[in-house]
C-alpha positions as CSV (number, residue, x, y, z in Angstrom):
1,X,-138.3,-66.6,18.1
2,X,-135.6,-65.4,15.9
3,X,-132.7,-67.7,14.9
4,X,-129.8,-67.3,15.3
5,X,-129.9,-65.9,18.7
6,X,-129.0,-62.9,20.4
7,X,-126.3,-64.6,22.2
8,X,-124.4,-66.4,18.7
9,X,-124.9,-62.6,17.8
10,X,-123.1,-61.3,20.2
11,X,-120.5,-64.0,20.1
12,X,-119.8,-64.1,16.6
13,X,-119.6,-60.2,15.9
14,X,-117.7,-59.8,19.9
15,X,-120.2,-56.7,20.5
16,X,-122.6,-55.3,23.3
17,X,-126.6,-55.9,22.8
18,X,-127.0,-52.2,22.3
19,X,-124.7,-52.2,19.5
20,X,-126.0,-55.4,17.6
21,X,-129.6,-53.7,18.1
22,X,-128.7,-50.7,16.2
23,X,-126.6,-52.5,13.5
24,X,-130.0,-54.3,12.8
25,X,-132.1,-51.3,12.7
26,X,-129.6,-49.7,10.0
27,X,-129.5,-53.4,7.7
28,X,-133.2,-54.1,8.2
29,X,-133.3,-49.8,6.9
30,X,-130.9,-50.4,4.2
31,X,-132.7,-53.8,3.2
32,X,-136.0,-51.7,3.3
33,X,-134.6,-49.1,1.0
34,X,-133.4,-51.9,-1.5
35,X,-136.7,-53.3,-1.2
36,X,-138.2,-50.0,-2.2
37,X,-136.1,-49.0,-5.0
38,X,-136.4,-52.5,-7.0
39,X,-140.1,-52.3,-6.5
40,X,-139.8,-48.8,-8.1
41,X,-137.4,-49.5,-10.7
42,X,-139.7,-51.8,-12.3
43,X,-142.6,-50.2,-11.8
44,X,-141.3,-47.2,-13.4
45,X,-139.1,-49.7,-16.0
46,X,-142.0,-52.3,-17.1
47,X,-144.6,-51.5,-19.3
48,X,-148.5,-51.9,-18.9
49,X,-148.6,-54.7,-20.5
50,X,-146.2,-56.8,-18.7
51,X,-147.4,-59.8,-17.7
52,X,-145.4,-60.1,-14.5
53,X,-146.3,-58.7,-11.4
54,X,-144.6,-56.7,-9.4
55,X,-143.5,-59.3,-6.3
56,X,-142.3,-61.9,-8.5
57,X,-139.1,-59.4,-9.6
58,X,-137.9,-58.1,-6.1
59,X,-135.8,-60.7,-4.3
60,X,-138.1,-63.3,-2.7
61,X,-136.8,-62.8,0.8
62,X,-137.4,-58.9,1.0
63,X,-140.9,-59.9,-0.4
64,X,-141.5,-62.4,2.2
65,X,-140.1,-61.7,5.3
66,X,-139.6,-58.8,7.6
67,X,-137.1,-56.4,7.4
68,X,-135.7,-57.3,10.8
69,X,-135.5,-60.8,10.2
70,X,-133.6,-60.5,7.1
71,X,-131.0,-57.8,8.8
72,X,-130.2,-60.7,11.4
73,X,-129.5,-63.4,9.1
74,X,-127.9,-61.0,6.9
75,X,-125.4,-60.4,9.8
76,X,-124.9,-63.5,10.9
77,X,-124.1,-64.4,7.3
78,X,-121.5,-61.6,6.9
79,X,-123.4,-60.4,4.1
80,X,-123.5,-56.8,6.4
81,X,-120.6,-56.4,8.7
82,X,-120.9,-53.9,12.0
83,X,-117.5,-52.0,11.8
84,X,-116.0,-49.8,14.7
85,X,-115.4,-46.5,14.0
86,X,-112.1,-45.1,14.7
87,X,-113.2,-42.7,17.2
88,X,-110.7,-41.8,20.1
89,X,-111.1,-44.8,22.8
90,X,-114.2,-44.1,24.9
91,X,-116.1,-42.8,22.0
92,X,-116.6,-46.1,20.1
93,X,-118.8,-46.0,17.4
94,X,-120.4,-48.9,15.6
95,X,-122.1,-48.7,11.9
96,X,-123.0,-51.4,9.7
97,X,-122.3,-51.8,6.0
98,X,-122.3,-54.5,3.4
99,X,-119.7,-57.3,3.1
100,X,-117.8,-55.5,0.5
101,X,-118.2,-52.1,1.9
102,X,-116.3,-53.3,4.8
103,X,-113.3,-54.7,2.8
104,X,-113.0,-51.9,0.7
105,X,-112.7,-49.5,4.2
106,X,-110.2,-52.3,5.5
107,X,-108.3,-51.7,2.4
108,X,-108.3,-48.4,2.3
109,X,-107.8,-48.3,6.1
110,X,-104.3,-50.4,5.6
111,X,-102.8,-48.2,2.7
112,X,-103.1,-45.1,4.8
113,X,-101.3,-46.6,8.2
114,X,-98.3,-47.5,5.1
């Protein structure tokens, strides 16, 4: 079973189920992708003779756990943040970005209603 539960989900981010499951897909994608792109990065980066391996650089929880796993602790951690779109009402639209992605749209978001 995965902690924290679907229900602390729901309550802490004030969302339906069908929008926390997508958020997840996306942060458990984008935590994929970073996973990827390190693992390339020093493949491509470190030389033949480096006496590290390749797992011991990437960050030890992409490495160990799943994707999905990380995306939900990840959220529940407001380390990614599921932000509504500003569709017209009746075409809400969630998406789900990092911590500082989030402010920086909230920023910007406040200096254009001035």
């Amino acid at each position: 079973m995965v902690k924290p539960s679907l229900s602390n989900l729901m309550e802490k981010e004030n969302i339906n189920r069908y929008a926390l499951v997508v958020a997840t897909a996306k942060a458990a994608r984008q935590i994929t992708d970073d996973y990827i792109n390190q693992r390339e990065y020093y493949e491509k980066n470190s030389g033949k003779d480096s006496d590290k391996n390749v797992s011991n650089v990437v960050k030890p929880q992409y490495r160990d756990e799943k994707a999905v796993k990380n995306a939900i602790d990840e959220l529940y951690r407001d380390e990614y943040r599921i932000v509504k779109s500003t569709l017209p009402a009746g075409m809400g639209r969630e998406d789900v970005c990092s911590a500082e992605e989030a402010e920086a749209a909230a920023d910007e978001a406040s200096e254009e209603t001035l």
